[in-house]
C-alpha positions as CSV (number, residue, x, y, z in Angstrom):
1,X,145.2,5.8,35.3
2,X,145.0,8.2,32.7
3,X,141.5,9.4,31.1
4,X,141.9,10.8,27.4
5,X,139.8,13.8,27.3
6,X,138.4,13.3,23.7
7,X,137.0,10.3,25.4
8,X,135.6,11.6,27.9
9,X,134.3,14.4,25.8
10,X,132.7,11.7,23.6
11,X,130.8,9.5,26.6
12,X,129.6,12.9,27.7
13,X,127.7,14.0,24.2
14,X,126.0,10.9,24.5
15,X,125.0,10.8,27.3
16,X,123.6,14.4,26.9
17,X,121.7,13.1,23.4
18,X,120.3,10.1,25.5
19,X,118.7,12.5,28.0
20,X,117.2,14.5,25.5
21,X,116.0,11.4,23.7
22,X,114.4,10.4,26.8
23,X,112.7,13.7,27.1
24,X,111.4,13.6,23.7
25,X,110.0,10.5,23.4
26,X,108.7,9.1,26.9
27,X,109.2,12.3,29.2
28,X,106.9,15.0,30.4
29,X,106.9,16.9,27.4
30,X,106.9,14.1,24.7
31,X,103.9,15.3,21.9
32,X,101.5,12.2,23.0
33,X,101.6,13.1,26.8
34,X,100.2,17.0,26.1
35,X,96.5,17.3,26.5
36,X,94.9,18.3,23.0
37,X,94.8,22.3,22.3
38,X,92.8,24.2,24.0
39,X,92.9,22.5,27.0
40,X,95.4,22.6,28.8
41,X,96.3,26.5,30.5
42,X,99.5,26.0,31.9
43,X,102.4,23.4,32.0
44,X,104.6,22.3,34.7
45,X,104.5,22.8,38.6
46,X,101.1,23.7,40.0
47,X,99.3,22.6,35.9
48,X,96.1,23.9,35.0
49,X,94.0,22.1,33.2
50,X,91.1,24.0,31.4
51,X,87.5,22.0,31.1
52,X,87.1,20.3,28.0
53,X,84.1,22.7,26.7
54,X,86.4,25.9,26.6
55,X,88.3,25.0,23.5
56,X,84.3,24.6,21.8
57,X,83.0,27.6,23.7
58,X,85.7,30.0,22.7
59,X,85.4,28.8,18.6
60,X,81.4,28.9,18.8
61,X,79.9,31.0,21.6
62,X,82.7,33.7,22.9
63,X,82.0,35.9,19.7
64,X,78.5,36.7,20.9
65,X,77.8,35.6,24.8
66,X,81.6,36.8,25.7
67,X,84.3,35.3,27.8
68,X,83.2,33.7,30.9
69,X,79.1,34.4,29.3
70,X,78.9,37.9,30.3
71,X,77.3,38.8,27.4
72,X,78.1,41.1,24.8
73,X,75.8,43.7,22.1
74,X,75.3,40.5,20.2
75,X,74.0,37.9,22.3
76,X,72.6,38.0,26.0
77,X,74.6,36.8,29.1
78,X,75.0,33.0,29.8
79,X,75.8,33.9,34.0
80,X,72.4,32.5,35.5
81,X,71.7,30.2,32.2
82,X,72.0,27.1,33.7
83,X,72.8,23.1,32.2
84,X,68.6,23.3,31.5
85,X,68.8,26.0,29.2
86,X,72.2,25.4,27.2
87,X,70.9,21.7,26.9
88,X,67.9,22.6,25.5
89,X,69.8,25.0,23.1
90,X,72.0,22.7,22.3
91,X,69.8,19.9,21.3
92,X,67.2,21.2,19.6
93,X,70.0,22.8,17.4
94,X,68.3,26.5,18.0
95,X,72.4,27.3,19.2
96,X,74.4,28.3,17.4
97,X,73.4,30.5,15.5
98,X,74.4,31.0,11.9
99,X,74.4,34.9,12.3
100,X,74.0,36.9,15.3
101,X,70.3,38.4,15.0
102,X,69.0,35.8,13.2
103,X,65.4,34.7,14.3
104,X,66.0,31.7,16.6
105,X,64.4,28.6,15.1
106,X,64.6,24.7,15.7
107,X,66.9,22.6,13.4
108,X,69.2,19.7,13.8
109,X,72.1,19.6,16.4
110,X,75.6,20.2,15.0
111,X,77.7,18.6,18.2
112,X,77.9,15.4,19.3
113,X,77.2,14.1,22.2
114,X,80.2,14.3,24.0
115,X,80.7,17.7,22.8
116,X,77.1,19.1,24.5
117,X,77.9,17.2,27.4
118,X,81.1,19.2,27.1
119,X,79.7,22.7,26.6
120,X,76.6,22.2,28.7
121,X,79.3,21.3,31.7
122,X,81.5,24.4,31.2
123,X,78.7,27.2,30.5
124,X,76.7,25.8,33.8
125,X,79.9,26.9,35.7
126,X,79.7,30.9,34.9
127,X,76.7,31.3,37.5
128,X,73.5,29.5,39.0
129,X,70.6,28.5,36.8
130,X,68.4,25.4,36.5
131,X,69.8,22.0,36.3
132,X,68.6,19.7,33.3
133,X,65.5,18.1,35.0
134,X,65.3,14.4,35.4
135,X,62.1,13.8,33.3
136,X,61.1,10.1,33.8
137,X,58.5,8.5,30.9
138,X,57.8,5.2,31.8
139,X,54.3,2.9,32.3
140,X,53.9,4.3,35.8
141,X,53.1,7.9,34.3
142,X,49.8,9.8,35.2
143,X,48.5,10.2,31.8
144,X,45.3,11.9,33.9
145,X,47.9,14.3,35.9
146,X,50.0,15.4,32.8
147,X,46.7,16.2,30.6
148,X,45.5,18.1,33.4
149,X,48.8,20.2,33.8
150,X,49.0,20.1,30.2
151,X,46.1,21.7,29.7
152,X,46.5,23.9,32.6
153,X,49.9,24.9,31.3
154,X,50.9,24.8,28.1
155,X,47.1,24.5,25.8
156,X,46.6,27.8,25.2
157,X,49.3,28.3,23.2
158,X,50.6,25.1,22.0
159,X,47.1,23.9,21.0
160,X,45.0,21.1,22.8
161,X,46.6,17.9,20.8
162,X,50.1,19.8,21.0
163,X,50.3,20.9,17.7
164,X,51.9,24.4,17.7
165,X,50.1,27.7,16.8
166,X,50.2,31.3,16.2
167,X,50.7,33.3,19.9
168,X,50.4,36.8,18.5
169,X,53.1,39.6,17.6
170,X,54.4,37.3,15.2
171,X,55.3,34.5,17.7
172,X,54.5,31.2,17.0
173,X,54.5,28.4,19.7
174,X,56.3,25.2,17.8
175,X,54.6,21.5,17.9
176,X,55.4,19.5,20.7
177,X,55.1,16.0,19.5
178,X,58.3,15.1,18.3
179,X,59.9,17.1,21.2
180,X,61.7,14.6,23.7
181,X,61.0,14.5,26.7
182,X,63.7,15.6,29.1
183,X,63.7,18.9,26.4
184,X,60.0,19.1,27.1
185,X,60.6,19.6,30.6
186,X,64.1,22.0,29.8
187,X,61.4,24.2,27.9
188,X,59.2,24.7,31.0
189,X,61.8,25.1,33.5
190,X,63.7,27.6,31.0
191,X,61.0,29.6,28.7
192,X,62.2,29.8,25.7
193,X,61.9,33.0,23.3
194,X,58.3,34.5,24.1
195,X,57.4,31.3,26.4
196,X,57.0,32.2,30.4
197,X,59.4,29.8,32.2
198,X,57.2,28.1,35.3
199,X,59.4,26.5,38.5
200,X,58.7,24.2,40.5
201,X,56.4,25.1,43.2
202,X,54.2,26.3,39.7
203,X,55.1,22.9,38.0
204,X,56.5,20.2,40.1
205,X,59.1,17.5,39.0
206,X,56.3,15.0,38.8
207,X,54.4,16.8,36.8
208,X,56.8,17.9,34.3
209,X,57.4,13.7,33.8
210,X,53.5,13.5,33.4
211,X,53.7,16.2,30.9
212,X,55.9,14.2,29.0
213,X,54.2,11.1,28.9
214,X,50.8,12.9,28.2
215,X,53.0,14.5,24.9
216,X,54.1,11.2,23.8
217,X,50.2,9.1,24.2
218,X,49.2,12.1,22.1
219,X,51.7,11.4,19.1
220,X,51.3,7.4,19.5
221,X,47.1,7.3,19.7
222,X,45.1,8.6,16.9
223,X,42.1,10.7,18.5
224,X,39.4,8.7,19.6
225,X,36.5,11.2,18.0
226,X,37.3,10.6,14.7
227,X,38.6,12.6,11.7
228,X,40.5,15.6,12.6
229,X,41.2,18.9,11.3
230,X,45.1,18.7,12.7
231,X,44.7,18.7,15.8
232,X,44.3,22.5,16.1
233,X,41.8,22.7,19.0
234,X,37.5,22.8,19.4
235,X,37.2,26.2,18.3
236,X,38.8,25.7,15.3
237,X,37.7,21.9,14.5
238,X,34.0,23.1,14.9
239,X,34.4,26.0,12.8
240,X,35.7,23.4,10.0
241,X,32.8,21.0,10.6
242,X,30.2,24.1,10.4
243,X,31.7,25.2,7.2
244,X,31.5,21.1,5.9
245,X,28.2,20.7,7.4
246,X,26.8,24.0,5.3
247,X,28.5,23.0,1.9
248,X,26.9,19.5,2.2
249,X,23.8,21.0,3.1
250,X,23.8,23.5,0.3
251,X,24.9,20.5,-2.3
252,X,22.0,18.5,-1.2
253,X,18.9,21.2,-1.1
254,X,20.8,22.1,-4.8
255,X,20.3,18.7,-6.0
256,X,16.7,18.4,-4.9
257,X,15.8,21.6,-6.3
258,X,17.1,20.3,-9.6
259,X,15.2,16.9,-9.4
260,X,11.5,19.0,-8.8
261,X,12.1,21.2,-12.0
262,X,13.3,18.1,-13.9
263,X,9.5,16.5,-12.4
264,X,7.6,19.5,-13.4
265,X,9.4,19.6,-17.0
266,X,7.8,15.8,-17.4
């Protein structure tokens, strides 16, 4: 039997473009089988694939805390951070910052969820630090046990109905009421800016969930003695009422001082 070679040639090349077709389209290397950039580290026998919070970590955090968090003249290291404090971070939008040495302030996330969750997972891997506590708020809370601690804790410079106030050297100690409450208990574990960070044989896991709840009965329940000057504290709220007390006083002794030299006139 005799082949023609041109034929053979042909049945060849098109076998060739079928292969390739396949690999295009449906093989290993097709576009829709490669994991999105940035995470994916090497391709083919022995593949790495990077976590999903590099690709964000390298765009928003590398500049400042450096590769792998080791810190750089710009921002401290992330090594011994932990989920707790790049959670916190995170979520009260205080990271990232706009600028590096910018004052570090609360403002309103810029990542979603899956994104923190992302980031939060992938920092928490340069070193040991403390976990995100598991803050429960529910009816079973001691309110009695988490004013205690509270005021034990956190009064002095948060105020005594949670309200924020000045700490000295320019520091200010932010409200508390509209903080949620796993954050709440991120904040203690951590110590944020000039706040001391307390662990657990100072606060326990139970309290930090009293806490909480003791935070959130403040912001849902008016207080019970009446008109308030903000909730700032006794010291200040009595200082207020002193200074109301003497103005009405001085209004009233003025107004019967005018009535006797309006009697004498007659």
């Amino acid at each position: 039997m005799v082949f023609d070679r041109r034929a053979i040639g042909g049945l060849a090349t098109l076998a060739m473009l079928a292969a390739l077709g396949w690999v295009v389209t449906v093989g290993p290397l097709a576009p829709g089988s490669l994991p999105a950039s940035g995470s994916i580290a090497a391709v083919g026998p022995g593949q790495v694939i990077a976590p999903p919070g590099l690709a964000l970590y390298e765009t928003s955090c590398a500049a400042c805390h450096g590769p792998q968090g080791v810190g750089t003249a710009y921002g401290p290291a992330l090594t011994d951070s932990g989920a707790a404090s790049v959670d916190f971070m995170l979520r009260t939008g205080r990271m990232p910052q706009p600028a590096p040495g910018e004052p570090v302030r609360r403002g309103h996330p810029i990542y979603s969820e899956a994104e923190i969750q992302a980031l939060v997972a992938y920092v928490a891997s340069f070193g040991n630090g403390p976990p995100i506590p598991g803050v429960q708020v529910n009816g079973s809370a001691d309110l009695a046990a988490g004013r205690a601690a509270y005021v034990a804790t956190c009064a002095a410079c948060h105020g005594a109905a949670g309200s924020g106030d000045a700490v000295g050297g320019g520091a200010f100690a932010p409200p508390l009421l509209d903080t949620a409450p796993t954050q709440v208990g991120e904040a203690i574990r951590i110590g944020p800016g000039v706040m001391p960070n307390f662990n657990s044989s100072q606060v326990s896991d139970q309290d930090l969930s009293s806490i909480a709840a003791y935070l959130q009965y403040l912001k849902l329940h008016a207080a019970p003695g009446g008109l308030s000057a903000g909730g700032v504290g006794p010291v200040a709220e009595g200082y207020v009422g002193w200074l109301v007390y003497l103005a009405g006083l001085l209004l009233v002794t003025r107004w019967i001082e005018r009535r006797r030299q309006r009697s004498d006139r007659e």
